[in-house]
C-alpha positions as CSV (number, residue, x, y, z in Angstrom):
1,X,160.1,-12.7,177.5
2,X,156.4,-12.0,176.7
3,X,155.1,-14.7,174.2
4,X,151.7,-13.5,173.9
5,X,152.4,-10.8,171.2
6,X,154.8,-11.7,168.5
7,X,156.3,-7.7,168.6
8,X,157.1,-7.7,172.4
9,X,159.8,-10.7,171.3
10,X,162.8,-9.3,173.1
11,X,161.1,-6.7,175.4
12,X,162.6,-7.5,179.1
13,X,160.3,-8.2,181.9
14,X,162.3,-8.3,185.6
15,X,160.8,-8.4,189.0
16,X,163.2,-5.9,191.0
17,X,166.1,-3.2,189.1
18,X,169.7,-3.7,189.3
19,X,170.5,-1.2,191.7
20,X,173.6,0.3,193.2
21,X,173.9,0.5,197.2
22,X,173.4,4.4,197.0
23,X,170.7,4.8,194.5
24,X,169.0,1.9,197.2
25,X,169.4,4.9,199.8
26,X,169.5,4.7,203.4
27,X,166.5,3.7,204.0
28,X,165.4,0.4,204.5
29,X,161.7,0.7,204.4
30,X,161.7,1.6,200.7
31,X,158.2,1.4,198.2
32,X,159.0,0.9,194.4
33,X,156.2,0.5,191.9
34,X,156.8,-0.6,188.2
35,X,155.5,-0.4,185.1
36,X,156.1,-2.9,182.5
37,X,157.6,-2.0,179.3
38,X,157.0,1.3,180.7
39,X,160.2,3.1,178.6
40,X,162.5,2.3,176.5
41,X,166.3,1.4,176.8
42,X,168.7,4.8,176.7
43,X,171.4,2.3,175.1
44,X,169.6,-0.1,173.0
45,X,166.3,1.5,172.8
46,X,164.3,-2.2,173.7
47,X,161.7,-1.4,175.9
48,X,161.8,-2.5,179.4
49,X,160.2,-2.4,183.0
50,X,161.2,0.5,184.7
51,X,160.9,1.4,187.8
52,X,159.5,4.4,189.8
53,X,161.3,4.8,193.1
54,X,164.8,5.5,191.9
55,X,164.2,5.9,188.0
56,X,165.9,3.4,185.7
57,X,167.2,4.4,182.6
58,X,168.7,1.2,180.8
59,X,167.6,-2.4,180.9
60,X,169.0,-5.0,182.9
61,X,170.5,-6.4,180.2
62,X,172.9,-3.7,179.2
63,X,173.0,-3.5,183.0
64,X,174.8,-6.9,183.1
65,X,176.8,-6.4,180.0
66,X,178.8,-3.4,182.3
67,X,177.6,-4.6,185.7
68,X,176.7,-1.1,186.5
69,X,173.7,0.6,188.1
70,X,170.5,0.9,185.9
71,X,170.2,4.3,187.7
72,X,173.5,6.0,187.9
73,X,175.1,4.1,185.6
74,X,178.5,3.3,187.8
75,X,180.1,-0.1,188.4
76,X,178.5,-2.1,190.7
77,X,181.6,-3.5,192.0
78,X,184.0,-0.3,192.2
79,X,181.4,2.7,192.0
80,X,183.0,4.2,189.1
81,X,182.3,5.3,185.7
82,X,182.2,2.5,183.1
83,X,185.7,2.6,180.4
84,X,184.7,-0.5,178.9
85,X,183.8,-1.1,174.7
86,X,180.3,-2.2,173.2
87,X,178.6,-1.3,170.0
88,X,177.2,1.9,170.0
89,X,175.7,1.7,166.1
90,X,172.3,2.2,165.4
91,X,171.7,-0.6,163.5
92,X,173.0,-3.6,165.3
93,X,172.5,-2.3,168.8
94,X,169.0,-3.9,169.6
95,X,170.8,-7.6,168.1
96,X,173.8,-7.2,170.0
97,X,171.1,-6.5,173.4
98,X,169.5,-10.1,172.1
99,X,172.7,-12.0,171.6
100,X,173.7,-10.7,175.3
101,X,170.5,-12.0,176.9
102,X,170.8,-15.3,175.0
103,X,174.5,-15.6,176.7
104,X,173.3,-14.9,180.1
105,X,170.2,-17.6,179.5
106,X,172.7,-20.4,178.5
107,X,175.0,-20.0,181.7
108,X,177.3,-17.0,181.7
109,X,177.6,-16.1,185.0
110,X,178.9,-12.7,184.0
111,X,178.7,-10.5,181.2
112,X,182.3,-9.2,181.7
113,X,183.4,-13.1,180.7
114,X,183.0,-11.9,177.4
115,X,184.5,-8.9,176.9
116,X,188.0,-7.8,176.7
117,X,190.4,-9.1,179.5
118,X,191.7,-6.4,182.1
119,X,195.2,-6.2,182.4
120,X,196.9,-6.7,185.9
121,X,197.7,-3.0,185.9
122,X,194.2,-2.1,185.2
123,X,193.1,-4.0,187.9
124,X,195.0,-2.7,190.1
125,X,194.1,0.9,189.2
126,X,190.4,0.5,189.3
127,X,191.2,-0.7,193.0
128,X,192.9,2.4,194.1
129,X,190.4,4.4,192.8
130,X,187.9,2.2,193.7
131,X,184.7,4.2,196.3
132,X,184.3,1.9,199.0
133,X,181.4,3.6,201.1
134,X,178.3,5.2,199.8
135,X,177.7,8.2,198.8
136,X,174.0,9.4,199.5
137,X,174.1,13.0,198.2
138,X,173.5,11.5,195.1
139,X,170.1,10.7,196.1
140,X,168.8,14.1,196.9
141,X,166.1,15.8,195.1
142,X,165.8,17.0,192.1
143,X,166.1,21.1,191.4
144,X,162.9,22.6,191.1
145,X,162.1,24.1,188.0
146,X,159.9,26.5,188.7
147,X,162.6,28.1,191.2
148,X,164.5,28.3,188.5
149,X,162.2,30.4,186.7
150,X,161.2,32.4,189.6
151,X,157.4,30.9,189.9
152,X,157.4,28.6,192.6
153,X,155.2,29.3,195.3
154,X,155.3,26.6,197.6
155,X,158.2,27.8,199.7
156,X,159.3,25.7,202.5
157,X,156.9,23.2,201.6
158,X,158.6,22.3,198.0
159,X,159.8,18.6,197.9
160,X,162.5,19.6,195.2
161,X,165.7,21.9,195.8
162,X,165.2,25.5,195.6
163,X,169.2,26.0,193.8
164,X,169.8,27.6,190.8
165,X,170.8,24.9,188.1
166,X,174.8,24.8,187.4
167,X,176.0,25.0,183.7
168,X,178.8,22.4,183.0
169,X,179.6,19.3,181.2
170,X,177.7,17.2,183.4
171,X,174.4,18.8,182.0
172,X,174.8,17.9,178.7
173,X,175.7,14.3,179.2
174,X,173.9,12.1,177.2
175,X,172.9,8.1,178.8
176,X,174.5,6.7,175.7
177,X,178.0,8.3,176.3
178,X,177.8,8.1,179.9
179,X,177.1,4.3,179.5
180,X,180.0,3.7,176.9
181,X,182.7,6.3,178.8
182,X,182.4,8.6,175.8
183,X,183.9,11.8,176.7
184,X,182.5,11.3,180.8
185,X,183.3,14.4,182.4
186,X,183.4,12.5,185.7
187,X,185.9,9.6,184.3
188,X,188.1,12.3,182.9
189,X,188.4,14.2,186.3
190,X,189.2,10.6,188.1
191,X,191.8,9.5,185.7
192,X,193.7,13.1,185.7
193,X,193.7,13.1,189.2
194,X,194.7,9.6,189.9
195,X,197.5,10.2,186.7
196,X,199.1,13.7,188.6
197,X,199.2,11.3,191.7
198,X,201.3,8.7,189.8
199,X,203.8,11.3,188.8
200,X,201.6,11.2,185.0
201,X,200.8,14.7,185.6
202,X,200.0,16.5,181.7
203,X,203.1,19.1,181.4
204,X,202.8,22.4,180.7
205,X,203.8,22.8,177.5
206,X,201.1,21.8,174.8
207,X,203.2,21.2,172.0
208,X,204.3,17.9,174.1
209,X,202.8,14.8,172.8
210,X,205.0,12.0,173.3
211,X,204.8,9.5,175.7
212,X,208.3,7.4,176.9
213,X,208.3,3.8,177.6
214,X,210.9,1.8,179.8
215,X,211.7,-1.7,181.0
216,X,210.3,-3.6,177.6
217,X,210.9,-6.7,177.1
218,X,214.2,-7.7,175.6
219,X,212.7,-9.5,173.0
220,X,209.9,-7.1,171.7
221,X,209.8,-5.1,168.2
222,X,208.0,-2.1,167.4
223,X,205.5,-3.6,165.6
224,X,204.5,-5.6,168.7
225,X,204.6,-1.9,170.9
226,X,202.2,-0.7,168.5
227,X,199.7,-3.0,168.8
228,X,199.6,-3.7,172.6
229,X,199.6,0.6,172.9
230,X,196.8,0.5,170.1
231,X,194.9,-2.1,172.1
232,X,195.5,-0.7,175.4
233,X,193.7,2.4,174.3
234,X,190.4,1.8,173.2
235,X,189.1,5.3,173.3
236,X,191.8,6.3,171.4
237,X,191.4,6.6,167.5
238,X,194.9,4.2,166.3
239,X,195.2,6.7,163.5
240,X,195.8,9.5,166.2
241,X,198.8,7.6,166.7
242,X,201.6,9.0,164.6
243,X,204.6,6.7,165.3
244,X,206.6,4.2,167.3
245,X,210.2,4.6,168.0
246,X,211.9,1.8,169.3
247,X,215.5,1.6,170.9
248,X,216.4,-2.2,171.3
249,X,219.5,-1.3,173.2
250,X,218.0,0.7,175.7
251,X,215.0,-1.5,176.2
252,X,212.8,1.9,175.8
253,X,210.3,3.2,173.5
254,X,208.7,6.8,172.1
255,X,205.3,6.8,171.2
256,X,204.0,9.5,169.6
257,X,200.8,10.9,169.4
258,X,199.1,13.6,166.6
259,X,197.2,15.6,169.4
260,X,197.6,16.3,172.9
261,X,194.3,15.2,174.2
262,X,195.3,11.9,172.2
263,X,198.7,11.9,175.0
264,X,196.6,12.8,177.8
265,X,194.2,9.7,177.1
266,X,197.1,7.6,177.2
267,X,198.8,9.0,180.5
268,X,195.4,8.1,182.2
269,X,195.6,4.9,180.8
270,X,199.3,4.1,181.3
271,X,199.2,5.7,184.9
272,X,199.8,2.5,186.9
273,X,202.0,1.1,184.0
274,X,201.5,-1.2,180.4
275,X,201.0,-4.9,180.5
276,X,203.4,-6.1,177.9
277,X,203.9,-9.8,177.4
278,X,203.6,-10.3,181.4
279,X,205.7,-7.6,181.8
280,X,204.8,-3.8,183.6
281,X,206.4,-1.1,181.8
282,X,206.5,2.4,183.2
283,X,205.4,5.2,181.4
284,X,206.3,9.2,181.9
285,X,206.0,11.9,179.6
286,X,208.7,12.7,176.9
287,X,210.3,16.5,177.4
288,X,209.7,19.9,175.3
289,X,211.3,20.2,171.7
290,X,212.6,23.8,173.1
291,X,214.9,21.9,176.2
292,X,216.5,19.7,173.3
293,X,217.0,22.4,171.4
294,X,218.8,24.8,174.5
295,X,220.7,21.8,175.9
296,X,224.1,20.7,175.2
297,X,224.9,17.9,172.8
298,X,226.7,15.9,175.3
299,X,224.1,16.4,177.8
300,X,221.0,15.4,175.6
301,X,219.4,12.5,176.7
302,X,217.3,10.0,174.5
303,X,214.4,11.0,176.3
304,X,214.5,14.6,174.9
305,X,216.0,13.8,171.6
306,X,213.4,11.0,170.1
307,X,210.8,13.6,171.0
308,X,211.3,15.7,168.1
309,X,210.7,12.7,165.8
């Protein structure tokens, strides 16, 4: 921390970025230059010393809060887009930065010590999904813009691509929701396709937005379901939740959302099971009000009827 000037307390100084294996490239002869306070945080807006051979767009600090790449932004350990919670306000973002540095000054070997605690089934869902080898495409260059407005005249000899720039929701990611797994277009693809693999796929029918819950605990109540489902889904708003049926007998439970992205979010989640109380509880989606509806009484299942709730 520079001591010289009273308004650069908290400004980070490092030697070398916190890098990822495939924003590092190939290449092991690599040259990087920096530049001291040369921008500032995308997260907490501190300035910091970036670096010029793969550009770095957060300090290492929030860096080591995630433990993700100050370049791409994924999990250093499992390559994938961060899901975890911070403080994204305004206001208390560049204390929070300080209060994390402190931490890691006094001994914390990790910043993930003191965050929330994954759950054995989140574990073992970030392992499955987890990308093993490297993935260099990342690392090519930049499309030209001057291609893309049909002035470039260097031909062959251009060091950027000469493609035409694709349109999606990748190009209007900002670094703050990309860092805080706010609406990630890249997550979202992941988790749907790792939930349609666990049998999670989202049905058909929109109106269905109920989500049905086996094996609990004998001793559980509702109001216990509704807060380890309210914790397990930190993305999701608790007051799109709209209500918790319970079955003792049955050792079963409906939970019932207001919106269908709100049930999708939780399929993700829920797509290798819920930790409750030490115990994994399987999920699956709940069934269409229009098959309760068609079906015979005697046929009727509790899956299909506590749906309509």
């Amino acid at each position: 921390m520079p001591k010289a000037d009273i308004n650069k307390a908290g400004w980070e100084q490092s030697e070398f970025p916190i890098l990822c294996e495939t924003c590092l490239g190939n290449n092991p002869f690599i040259r990087m230059t920096k530049q001291e306070f040369g921008r500032s945080c995308g997260t907490c807006a501190r300035p910091f010393t970036g670096a010029r051979y793969k550009a770095t767009v957060i300090c290492q600090t929030c860096a080591k809060v995630k433990n993700v790449c100050q370049t791409c932004l994924l999990d250093l350990e499992y390559g994938l887009p961060t899901q975890t919670e911070a403080p994204t306000s305004d206001v208390n973002r560049e204390y929070y930065a300080q209060n994390m540095e402190n931490n890691m000054a006094n001994g914390t070997k990790s910043m993930m010590q003191l965050g929330s605690k994954t759950s054995s089934a989140g574990k073992e869902m970030l392992k499955e999904l987890a990308r093993t080898n490297p993935y260099y495409k990342r690392n090519r260059p930049h499309i030209c813009s001057f291609f893309a407005k049909g002035e470039c005249k260097r031909g062959d000899e251009c060091p950027y691509r000469h493609e035409k720039p694709v349109e999606n929701e990748l190009s209007h990611q900002t670094i703050k929701d990309r860092y805080h797994g706010n609406n990630d277009p890249v997550a979202h693809m992941i988790l749907t396709n790792h939930a349609a693999a666990q049998g999670l796929k989202p049905p058909e029918d929109e109106s269905i937005m109920s989500l049905f819950l086996s094996s609990l605990p004998a001793s559980i109540t509702e109001a216990d379901i509704r807060t380890h489902v309210v914790n397990s889904l930190p993305h999701v708003p608790s007051s799109q939740l709209k209500s918790v049926v319970h079955v003792a007998k049955t050792r079963c439970a409906f939970i019932n959302f207001k919106d269908r992205v709100s049930a999708e979010r939780a399929a993700e989640a829920w797509a290798n099971g819920l930790d409750i109380d030490g115990q994994r509880v399987s999920a699956r989606w709940g069934r269409s009000k229009k098959g309760v509806s068609k079906a015979p009484a005697s046929l009727s299942s509790p899956l299909t009827a506590t749906t309509t709730v």
